[in-house]
C-alpha positions in Angstrom: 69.1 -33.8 -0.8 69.2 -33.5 3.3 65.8 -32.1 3.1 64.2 -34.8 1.0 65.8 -37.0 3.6 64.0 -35.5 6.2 61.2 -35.1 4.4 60.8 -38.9 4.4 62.2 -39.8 7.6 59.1 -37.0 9.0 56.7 -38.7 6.8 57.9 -42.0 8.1 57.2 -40.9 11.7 53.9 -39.7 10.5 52.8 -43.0 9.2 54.0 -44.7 12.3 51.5 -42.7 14.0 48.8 -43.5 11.4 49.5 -46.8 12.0 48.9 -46.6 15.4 45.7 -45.2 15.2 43.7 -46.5 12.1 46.0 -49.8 11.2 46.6 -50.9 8.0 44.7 -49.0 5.6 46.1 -46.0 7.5 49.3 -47.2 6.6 48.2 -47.2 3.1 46.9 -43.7 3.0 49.9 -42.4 5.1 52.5 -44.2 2.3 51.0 -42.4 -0.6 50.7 -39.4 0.8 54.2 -39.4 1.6 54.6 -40.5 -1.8 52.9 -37.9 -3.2 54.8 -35.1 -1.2 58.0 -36.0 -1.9 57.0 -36.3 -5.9 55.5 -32.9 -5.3 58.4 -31.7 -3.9 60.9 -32.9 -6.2 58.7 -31.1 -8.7 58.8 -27.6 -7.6 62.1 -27.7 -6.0 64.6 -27.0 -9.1 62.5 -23.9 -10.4 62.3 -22.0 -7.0 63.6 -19.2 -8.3 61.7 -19.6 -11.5 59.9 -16.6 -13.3 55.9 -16.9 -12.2 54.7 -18.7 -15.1 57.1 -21.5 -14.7 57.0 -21.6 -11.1 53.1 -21.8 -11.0 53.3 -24.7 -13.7 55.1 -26.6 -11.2 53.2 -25.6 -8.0 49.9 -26.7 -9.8 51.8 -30.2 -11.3 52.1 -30.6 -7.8 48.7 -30.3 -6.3 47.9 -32.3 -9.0 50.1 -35.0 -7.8 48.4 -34.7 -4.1 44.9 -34.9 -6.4 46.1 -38.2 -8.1 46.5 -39.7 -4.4 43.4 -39.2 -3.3 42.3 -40.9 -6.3 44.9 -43.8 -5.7 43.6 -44.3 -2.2 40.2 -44.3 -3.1 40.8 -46.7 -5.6 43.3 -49.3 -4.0 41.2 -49.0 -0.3 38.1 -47.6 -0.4 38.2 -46.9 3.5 37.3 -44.4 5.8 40.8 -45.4 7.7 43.0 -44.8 4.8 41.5 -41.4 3.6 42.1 -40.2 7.1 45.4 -42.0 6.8 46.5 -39.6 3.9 44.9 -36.5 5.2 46.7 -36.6 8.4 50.0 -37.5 6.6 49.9 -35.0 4.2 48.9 -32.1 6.0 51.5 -31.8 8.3 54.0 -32.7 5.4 52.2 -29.1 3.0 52.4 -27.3 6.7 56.0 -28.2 6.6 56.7 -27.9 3.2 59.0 -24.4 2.7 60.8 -25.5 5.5 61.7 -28.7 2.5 62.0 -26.4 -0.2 65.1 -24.7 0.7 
C-alpha cells in the first residue's frame, strides 16, 4: 500500500511539472497516465511471484492499460500538449516501476 502511495504522490509531482510546462491539456495527459500506471500496477502486483504464464498475462493486461491511455487522450484532447503530457508522466513512472512493485 505505501508504494502505491508513493506511486501517486510521484506521479502527482510529475503532473505538477507537466503543468508547468504545457498547461492544461498537459495536465490531462499527465492525469491519465498516472491513472493508467497505478491500474497497471495494481494489476501485476499480486502475481509477482506468479508462474510465467500468469505473470506475463498480467504484464501484457498492463501495457494494454498504458495502450488504452493513449487512446483516451487522443480522444478526450487531441493535442500535441497532452500526448507529451502523458509521455513525460508515464515514463518516468515505467522507469520507476520495480522500485513500486515490491
Amino acid at each position: 500500500m505505501k508504494a502505491l502511495v508513493l506511486l501517486v504522490a510521484f506521479g502527482a509531482v510529475l503532473v505538477v511539472i507537466a503543468v508547468a510546462l504545457g498547461g492544461k491539456p498537459a495536465a490531462i495527459g499527465g492525469g491519465i497516465a498516472v491513472i493508467a500506471q497505478l491500474w497497471a500496477v495494481a494489476l501485476l502486483r499480486p502475481k509477482m511471484r506468479a508462474p510465467n504464464p500468469e505473470f506475463m498475462a498480467r504484464w501484457l493486461g498492463g501495457m494494454g492499460i498504458r495502450l488504452l491511455g493513449v487512446g483516451i487522450v487522443l480522444i478526450v484532447s487531441r493535442t500535441v500538449p497532452a500526448l507529451l503530457g502523458y509521455v513525460g508522466v508515464l515514463l518516468p513512472l515505467l522507469f520507476l516501476e520495480t522500485r513500486f512493485l515490491r
